[in-house]
Residue frames relative to the residue before (quaternion, step in Angstrom):
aa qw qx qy qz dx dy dz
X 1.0000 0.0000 0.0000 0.0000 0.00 0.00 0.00
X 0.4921 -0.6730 0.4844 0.2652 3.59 -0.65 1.32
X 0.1779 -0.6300 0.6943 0.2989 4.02 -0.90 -0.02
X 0.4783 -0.5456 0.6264 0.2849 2.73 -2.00 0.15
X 0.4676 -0.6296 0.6083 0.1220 3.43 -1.25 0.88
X 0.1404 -0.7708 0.6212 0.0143 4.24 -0.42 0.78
X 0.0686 -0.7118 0.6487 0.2605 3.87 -0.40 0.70
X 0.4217 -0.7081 0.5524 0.1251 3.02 -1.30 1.08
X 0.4703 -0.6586 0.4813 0.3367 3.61 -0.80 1.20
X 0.5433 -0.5766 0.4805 0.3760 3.39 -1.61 0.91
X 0.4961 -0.6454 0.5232 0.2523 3.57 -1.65 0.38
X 0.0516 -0.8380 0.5205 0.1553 3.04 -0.77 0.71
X 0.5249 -0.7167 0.4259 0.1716 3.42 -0.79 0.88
X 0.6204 -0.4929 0.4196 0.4429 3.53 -1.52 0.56
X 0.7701 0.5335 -0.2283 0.2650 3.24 0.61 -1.24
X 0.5530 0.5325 -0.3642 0.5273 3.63 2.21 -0.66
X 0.4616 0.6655 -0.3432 0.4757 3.75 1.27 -0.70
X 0.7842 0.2755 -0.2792 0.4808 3.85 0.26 -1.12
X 0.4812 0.6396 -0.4807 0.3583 3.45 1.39 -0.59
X 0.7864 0.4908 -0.0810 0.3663 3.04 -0.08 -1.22
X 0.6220 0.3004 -0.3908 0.6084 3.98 1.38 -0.29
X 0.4306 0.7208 -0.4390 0.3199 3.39 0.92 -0.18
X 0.7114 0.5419 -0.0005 0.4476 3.08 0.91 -1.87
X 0.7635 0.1849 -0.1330 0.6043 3.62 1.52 -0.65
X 0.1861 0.7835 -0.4101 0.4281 3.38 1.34 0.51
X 0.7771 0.1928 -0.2939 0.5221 3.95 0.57 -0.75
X 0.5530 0.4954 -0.4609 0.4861 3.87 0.86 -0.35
X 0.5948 0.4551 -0.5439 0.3786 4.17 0.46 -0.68
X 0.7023 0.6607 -0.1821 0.1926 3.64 0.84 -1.35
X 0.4594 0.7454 -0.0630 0.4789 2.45 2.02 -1.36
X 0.7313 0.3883 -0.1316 0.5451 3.14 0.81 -1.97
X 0.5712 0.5916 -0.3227 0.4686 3.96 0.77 -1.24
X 0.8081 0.4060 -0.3314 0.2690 3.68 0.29 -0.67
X 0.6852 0.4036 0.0197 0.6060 2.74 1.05 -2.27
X 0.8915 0.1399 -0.2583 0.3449 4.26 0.52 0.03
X 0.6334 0.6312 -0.1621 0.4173 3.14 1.07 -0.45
X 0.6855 0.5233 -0.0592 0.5028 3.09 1.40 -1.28
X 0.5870 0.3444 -0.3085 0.6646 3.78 1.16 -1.42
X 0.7266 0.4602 -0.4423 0.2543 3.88 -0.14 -0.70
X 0.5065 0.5574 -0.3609 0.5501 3.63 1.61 -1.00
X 0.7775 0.5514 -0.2078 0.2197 3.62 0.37 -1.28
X 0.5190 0.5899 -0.1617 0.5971 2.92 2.34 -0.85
X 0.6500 0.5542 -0.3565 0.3785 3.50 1.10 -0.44
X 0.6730 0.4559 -0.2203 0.5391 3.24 1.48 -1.35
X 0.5016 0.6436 -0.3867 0.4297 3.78 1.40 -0.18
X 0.7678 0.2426 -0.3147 0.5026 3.80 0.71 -0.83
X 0.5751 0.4831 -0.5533 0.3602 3.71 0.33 0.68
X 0.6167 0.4600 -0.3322 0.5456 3.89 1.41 0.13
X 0.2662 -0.6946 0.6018 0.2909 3.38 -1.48 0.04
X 0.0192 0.8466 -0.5150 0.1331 3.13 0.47 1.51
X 0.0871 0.8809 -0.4490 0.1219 3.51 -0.27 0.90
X 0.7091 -0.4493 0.1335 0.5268 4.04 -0.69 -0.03
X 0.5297 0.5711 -0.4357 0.4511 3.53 0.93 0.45
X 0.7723 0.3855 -0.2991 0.4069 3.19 0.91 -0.56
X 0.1009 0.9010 -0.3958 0.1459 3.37 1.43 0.58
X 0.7182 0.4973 -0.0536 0.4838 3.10 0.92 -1.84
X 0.6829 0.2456 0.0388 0.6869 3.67 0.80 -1.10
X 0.0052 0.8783 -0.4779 -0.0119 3.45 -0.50 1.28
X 0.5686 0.5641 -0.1982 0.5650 3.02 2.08 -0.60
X 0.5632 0.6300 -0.2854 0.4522 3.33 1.43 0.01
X 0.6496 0.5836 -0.3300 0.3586 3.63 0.79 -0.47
X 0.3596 -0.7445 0.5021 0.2538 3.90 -0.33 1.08
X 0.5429 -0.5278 0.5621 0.3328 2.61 -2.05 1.38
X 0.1480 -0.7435 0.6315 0.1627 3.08 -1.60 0.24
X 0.3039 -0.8270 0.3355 0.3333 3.65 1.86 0.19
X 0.8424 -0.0727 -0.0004 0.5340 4.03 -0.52 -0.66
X 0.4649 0.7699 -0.3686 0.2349 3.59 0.92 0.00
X 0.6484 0.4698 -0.3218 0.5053 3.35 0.79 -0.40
X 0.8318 0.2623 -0.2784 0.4023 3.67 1.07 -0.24
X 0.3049 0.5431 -0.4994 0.6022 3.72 1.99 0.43
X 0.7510 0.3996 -0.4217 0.3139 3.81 0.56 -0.15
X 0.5469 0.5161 -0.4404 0.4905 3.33 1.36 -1.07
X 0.5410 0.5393 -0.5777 0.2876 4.09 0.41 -1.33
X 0.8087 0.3402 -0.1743 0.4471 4.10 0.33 -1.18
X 0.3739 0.6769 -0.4662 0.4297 3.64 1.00 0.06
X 0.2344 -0.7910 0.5584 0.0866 3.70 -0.49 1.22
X 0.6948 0.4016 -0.3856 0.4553 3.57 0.55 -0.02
X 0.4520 0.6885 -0.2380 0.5148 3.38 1.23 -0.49
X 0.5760 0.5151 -0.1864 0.6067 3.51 1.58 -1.03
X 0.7352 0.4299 -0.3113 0.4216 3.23 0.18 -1.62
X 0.8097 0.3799 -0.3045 0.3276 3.30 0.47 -1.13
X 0.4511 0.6743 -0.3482 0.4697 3.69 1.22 0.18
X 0.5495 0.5241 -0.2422 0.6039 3.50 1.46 -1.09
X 0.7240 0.3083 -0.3238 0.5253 3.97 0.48 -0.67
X 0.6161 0.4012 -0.5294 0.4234 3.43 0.38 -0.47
X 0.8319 0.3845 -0.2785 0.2874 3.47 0.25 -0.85
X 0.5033 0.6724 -0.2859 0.4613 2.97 1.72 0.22
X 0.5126 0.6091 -0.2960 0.5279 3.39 1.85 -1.19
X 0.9038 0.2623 -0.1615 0.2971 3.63 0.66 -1.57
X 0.3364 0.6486 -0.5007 0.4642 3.83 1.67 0.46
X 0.7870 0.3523 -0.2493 0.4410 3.72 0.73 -1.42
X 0.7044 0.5116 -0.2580 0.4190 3.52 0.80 -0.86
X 0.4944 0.6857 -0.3029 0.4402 3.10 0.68 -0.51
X 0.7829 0.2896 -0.1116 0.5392 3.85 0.28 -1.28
X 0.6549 0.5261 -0.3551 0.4102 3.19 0.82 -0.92
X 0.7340 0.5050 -0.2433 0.3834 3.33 0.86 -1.21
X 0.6521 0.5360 -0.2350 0.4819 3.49 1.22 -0.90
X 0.3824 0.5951 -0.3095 0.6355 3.85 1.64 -0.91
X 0.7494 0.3806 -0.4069 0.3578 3.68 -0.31 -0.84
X 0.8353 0.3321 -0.1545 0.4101 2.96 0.43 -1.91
X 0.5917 0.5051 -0.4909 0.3920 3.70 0.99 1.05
X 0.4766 0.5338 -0.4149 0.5620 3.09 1.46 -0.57
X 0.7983 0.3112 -0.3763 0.3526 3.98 -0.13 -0.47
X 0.4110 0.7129 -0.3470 0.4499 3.00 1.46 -0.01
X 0.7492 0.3652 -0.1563 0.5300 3.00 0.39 -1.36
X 0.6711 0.4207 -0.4583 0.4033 3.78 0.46 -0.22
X 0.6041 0.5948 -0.4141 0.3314 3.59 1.29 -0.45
X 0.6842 0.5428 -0.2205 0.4343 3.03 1.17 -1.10
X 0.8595 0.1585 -0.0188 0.4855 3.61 0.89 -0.58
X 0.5381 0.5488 -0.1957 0.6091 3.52 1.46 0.08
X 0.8826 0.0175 -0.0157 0.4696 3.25 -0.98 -0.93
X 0.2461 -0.7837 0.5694 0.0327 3.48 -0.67 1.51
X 0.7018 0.3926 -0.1270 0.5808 3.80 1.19 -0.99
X 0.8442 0.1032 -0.1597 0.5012 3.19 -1.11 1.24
X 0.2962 0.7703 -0.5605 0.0687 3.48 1.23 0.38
X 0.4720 0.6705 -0.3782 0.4295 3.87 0.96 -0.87
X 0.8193 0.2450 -0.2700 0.4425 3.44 -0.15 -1.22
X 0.4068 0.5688 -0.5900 0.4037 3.83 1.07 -0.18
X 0.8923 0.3356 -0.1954 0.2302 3.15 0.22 -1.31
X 0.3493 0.6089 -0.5030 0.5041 3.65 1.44 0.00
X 0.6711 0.3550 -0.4666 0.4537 3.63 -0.13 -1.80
X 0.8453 0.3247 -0.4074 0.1189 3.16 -0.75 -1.47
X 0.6389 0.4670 -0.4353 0.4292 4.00 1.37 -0.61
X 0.4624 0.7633 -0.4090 0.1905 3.69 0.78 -0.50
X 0.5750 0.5654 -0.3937 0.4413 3.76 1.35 -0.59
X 0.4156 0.7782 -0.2832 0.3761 3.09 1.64 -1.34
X 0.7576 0.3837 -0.0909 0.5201 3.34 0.01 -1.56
X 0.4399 0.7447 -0.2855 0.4129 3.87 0.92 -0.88
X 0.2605 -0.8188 0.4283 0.2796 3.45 -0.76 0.94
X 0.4761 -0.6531 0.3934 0.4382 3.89 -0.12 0.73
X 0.5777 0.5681 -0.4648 0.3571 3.60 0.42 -0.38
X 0.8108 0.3749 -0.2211 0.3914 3.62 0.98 -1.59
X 0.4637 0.5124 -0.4561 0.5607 3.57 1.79 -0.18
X 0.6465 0.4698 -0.4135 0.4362 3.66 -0.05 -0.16
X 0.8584 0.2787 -0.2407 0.3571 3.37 0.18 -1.01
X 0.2994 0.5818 -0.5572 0.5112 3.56 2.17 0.55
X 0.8438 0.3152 -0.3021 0.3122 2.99 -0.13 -1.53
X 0.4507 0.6063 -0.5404 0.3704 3.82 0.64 -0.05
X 0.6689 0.4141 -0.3198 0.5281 4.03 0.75 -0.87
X 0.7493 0.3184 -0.4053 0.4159 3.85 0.59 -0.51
X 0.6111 0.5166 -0.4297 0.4183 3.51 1.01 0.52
X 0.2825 0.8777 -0.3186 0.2198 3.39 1.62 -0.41
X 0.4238 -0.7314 0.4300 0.3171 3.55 -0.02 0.57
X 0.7653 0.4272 -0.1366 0.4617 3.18 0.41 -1.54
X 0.7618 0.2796 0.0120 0.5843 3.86 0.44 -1.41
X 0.6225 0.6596 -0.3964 0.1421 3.53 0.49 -0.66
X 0.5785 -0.5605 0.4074 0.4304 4.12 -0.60 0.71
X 0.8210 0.1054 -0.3941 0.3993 3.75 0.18 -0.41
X 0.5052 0.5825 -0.5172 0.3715 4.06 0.38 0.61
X 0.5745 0.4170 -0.4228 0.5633 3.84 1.34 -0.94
X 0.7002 0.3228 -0.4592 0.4412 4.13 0.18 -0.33
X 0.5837 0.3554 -0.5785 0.4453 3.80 0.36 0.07
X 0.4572 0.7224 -0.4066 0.3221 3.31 0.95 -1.12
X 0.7478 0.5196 -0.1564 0.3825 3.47 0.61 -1.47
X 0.7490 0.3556 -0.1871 0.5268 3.46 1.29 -0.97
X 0.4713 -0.7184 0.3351 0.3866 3.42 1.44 0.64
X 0.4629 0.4598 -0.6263 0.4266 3.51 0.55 1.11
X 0.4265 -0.7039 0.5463 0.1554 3.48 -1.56 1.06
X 0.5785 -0.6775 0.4430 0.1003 3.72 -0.45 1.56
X 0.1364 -0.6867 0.6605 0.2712 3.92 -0.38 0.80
X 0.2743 -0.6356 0.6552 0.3023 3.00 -1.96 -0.84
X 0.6051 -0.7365 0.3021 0.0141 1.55 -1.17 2.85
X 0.7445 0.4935 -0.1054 0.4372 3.41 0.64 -1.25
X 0.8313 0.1438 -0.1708 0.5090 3.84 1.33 -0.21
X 0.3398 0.5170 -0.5640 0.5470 3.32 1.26 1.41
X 0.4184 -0.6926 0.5408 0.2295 3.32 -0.90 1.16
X 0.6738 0.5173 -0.2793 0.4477 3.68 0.95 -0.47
X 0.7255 0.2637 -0.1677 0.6132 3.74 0.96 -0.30
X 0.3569 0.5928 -0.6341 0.3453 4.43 0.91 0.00
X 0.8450 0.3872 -0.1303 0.3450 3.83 0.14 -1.42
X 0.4831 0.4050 -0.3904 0.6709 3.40 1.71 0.60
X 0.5333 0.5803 -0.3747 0.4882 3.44 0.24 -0.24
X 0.7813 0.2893 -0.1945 0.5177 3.36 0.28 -1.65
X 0.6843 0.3860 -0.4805 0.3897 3.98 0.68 -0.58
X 0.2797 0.6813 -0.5170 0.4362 3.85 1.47 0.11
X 0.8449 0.3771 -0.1763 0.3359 3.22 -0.35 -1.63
X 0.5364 0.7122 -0.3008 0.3385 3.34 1.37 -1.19
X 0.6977 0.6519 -0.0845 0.2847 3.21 1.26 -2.09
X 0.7758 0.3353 -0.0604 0.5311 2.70 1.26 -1.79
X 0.6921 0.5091 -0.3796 0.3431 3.32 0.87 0.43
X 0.5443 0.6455 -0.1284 0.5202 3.39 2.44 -0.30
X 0.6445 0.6042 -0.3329 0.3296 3.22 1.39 -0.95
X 0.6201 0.5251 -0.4581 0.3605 3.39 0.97 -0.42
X 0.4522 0.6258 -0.4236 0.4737 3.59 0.82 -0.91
X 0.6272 0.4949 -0.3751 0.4701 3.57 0.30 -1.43
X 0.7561 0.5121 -0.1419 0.3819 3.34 -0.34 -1.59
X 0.7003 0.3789 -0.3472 0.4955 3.53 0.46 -0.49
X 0.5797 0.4525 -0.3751 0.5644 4.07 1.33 -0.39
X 0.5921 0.5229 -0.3906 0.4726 3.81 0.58 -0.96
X 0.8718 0.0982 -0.3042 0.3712 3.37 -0.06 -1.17
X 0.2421 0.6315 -0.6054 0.4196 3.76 0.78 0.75
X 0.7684 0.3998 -0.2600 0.4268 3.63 0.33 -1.41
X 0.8051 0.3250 -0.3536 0.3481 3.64 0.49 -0.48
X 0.5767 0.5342 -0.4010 0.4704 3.45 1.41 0.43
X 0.4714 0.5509 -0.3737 0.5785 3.47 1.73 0.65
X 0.5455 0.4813 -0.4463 0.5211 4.01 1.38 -0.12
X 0.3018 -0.5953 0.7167 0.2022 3.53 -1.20 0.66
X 0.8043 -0.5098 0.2803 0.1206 3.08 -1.85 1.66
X 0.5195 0.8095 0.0086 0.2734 3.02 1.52 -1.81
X 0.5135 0.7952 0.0824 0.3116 2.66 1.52 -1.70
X 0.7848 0.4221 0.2000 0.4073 2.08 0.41 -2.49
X 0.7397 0.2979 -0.1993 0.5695 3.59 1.17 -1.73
X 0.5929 0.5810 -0.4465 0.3340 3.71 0.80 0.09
X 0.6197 0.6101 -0.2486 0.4265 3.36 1.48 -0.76
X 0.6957 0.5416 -0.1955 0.4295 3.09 1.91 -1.17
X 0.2915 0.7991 -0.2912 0.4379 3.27 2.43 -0.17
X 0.9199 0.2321 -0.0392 0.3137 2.73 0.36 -2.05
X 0.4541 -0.7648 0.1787 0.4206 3.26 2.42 0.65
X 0.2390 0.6561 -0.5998 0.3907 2.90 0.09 1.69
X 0.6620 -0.5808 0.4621 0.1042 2.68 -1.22 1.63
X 0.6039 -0.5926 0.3643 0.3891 3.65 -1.32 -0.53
X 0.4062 0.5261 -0.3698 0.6492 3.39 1.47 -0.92
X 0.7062 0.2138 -0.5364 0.4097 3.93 -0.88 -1.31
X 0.6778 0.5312 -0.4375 0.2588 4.09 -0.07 -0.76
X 0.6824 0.4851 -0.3109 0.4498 2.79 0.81 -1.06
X 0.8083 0.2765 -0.3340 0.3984 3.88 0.57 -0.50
X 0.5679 0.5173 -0.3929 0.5055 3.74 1.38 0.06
X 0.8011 0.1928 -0.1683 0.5411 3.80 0.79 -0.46
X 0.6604 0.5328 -0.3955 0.3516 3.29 0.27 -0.68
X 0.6999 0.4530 -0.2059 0.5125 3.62 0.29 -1.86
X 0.7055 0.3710 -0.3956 0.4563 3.91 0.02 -1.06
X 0.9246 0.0376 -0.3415 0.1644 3.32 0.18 -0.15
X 0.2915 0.6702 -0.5033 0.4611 3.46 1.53 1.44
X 0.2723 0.8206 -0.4535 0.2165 3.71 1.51 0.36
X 0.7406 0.4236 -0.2751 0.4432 3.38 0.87 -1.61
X 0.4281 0.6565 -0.3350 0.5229 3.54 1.45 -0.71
X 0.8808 0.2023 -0.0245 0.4274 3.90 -0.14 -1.23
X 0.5769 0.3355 -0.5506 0.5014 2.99 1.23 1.07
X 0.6320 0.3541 -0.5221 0.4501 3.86 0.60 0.09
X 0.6551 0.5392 -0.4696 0.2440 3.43 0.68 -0.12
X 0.5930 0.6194 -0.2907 0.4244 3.25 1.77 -0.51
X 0.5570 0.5985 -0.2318 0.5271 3.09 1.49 -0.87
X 0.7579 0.4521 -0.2184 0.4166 3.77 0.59 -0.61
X 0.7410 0.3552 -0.1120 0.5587 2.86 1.35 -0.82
X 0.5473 0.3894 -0.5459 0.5008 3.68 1.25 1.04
X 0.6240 0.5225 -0.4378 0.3819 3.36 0.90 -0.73
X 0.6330 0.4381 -0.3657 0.5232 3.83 0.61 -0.47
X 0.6408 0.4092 -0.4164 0.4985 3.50 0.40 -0.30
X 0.6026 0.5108 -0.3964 0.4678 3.99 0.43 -0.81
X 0.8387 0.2266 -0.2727 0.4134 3.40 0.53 -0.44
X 0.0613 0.8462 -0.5259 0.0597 3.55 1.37 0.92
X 0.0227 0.8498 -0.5255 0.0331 3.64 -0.87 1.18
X 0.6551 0.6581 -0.1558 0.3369 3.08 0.70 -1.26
X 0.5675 0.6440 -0.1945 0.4748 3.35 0.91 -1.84
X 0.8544 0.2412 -0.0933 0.4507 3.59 -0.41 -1.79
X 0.6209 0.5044 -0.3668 0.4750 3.70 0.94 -0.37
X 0.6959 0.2052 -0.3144 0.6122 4.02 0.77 -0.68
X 0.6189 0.3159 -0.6036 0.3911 4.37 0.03 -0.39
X 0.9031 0.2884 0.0965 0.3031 3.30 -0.19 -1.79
X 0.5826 -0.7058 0.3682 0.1638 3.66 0.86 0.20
X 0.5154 -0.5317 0.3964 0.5427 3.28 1.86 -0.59
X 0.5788 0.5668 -0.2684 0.5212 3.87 1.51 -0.52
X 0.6629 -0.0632 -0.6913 -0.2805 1.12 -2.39 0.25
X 0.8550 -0.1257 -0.1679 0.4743 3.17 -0.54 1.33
X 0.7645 -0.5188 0.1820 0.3367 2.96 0.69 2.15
X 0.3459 0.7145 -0.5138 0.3254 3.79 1.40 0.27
X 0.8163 0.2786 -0.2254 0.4531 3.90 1.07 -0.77
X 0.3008 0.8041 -0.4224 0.2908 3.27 1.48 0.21
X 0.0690 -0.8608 0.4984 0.0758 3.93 -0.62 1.30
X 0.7018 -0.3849 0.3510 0.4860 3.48 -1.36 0.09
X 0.7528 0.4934 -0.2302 0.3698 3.33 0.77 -0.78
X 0.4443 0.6419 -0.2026 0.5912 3.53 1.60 -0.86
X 0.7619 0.2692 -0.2443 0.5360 3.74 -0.02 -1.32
X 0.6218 0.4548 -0.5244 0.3627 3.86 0.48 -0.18
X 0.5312 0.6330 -0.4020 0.3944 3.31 1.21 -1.04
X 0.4917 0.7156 -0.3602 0.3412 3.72 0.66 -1.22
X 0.8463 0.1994 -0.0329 0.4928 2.62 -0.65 -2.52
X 0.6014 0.4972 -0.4441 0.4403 3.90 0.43 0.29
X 0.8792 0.1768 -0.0448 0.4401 3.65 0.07 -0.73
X 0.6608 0.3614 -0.2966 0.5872 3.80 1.53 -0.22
X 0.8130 0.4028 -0.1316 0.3994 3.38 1.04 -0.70
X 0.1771 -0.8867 0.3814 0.1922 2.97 2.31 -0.61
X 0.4703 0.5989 -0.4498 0.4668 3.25 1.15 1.20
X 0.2399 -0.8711 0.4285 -0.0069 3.33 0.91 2.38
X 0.8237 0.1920 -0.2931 0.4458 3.21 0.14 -0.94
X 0.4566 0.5291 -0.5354 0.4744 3.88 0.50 0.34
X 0.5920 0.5279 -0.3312 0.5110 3.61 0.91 -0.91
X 0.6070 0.6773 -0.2240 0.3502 3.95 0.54 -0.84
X 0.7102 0.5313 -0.0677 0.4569 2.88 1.20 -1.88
X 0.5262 0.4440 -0.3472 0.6367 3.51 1.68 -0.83
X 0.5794 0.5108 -0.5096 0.3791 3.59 -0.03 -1.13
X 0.7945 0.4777 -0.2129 0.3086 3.75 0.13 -1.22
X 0.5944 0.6027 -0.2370 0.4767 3.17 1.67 -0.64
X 0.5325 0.4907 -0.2389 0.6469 3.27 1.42 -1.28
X 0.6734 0.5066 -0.3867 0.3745 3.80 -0.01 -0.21
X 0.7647 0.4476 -0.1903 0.4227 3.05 0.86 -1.47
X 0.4254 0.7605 -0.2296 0.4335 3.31 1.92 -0.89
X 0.8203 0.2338 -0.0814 0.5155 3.56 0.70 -1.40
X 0.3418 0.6548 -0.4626 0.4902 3.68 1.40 0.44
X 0.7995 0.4610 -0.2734 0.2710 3.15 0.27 -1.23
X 0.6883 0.5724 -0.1639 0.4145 2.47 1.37 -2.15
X 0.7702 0.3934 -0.2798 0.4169 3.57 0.97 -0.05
X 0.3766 0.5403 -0.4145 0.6281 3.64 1.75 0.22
X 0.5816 0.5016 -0.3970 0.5025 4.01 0.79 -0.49
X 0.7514 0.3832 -0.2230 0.4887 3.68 0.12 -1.07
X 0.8119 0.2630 -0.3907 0.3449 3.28 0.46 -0.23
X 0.4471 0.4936 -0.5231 0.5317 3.69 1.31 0.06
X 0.4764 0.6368 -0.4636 0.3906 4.15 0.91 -0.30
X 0.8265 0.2878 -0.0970 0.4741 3.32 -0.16 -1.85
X 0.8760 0.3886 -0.2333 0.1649 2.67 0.34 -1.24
X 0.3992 0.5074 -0.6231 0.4414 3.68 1.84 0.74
X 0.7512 0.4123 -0.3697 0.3592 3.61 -0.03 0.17
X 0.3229 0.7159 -0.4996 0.3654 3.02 0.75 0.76
């Protein structure tokens, strides 16, 4: 009777073992100081009302246990600014992802000449520091001086002001938001549709289908895994919209663009209420957990 032969797993030694924490030894630290540690530390921060007195004496400041977030739960600005955030990422969101398929799709099947520089211009905001794309687009919104009132200006229509009409500040900013995301978008889109085989396509055109039926019988089903991390990536950056309303608009005009992120900034660093700050931080965390355990039990049963 023949035996069976077992390959025996290689051995690894004490000495491959230290090799090898050795080697990842400065990235654990790395992480242990600068992430792990402020994020643990932030946890034990929003159960205290530590604040700019307790500067000096940090181990002094009193627990205060669930209070800081039974307060945020009734905290009307705290609301308001939850409404804009989630306002910013219902509209921005689609709009922004819509774009950067449509240019997608024209790269990929459209525009044959100059395809390169299509795609530089359109990822370049991308790469772009958000501070100086804001504080362009703050002057081309400019009431008085700004680049797109002097061209209505020209066609004899009078320009509002974009940025200090409470009804149009948070269009404006999902404006800028859009056009400054779509490349990002677009570079994943047209990644995915250069992963569809041709085939596909001329069999569908076999069985006479139009572009639209292709596009939604072949295209979309299988740019799914694609357009769910892009959705996913692009709410979580949007949930924590900061930049925008803090350099166009200040959080104004009357707090209409004011985000979850923004108001933590506030009561943390203008108000130097840290561990009230904290308590948002954690909320806003727990906020974009979910909202992304949601999308992917979404897309990703249809994958």
């Amino acid at each position: 009777m023949a035996t069976v032969r077992t390959r025996r797993e290689p051995h690894i030694s004490l000495r491959q073992h230290l090799t090898g924490w050795a080697f990842a030894l400065p990235f654990v630290i790395i992480f242990l100081v600068f992430m792990a540690g402020p994020i643990l530390a932030s946890l034990a921060l929003s159960f205290t009302d530590f604040g700019l007195r307790d500067l000096r004496n940090p181990l002094g400041t009193n627990f205060i246990g669930l209070d800081n977030y039974i307060e945020l739960a009734g905290d009307p600005t705290f609301r308001i600014a939850l409404f804009n955030t989630a306002y910013f990422v219902l509209v921005g969101v689609p709009l922004t992802l819509g774009l950067g398929l449509a240019a997608a799709l024209a790269l990929d099947r459209g525009i044959r000449r100059f395809r390169t520089i299509f795609r530089v211009g359109y990822y370049l905001p991308v790469v772009t520091s958000i501070v100086a794309v804001a504080v362009v687009w703050r002057f081309v919104l400019n009431p008085d001086y700004g680049l797109l009132n002097m061209t209505l200006g020209a066609i004899g229509i009078h320009g509002p002001d974009w940025l200090g009409t409470p009804t149009l500040a948070m269009p404006s900013l999902i404006v800028m938001a859009a056009w400054r995301n779509l490349g990002f978008a677009m570079v994943l889109f047209l990644a995915g549709l250069q992963t569809i085989p041709v085939q596909l396509y001329e069999a569908a055109s076999i069985d006479g289908a139009g572009r639209w039926a292709a596009f939604k019988s072949v295209t979309l089903p299988l740019l799914r895994p694609t357009l769910l991390f892009a959705v996913v990536i692009t709410t979580i950056g949007y949930l924590q919209v900061f930049e925008e309303p803090f350099v166009m608009t200040d959080g104004g005009p009357l707090d209409r663009t004011l985000s979850v992120s923004m108001f933590m900034y506030e009561e943390g660093f203008e108000f130097f209420h840290q561990g009230y700050a904290a308590a948002i931080a954690w909320v806003l965390f727990v906020l974009v957990a979910i909202v992304a355990v949601v999308q992917f039990r979404l897309l990703r049963s249809q994958t």
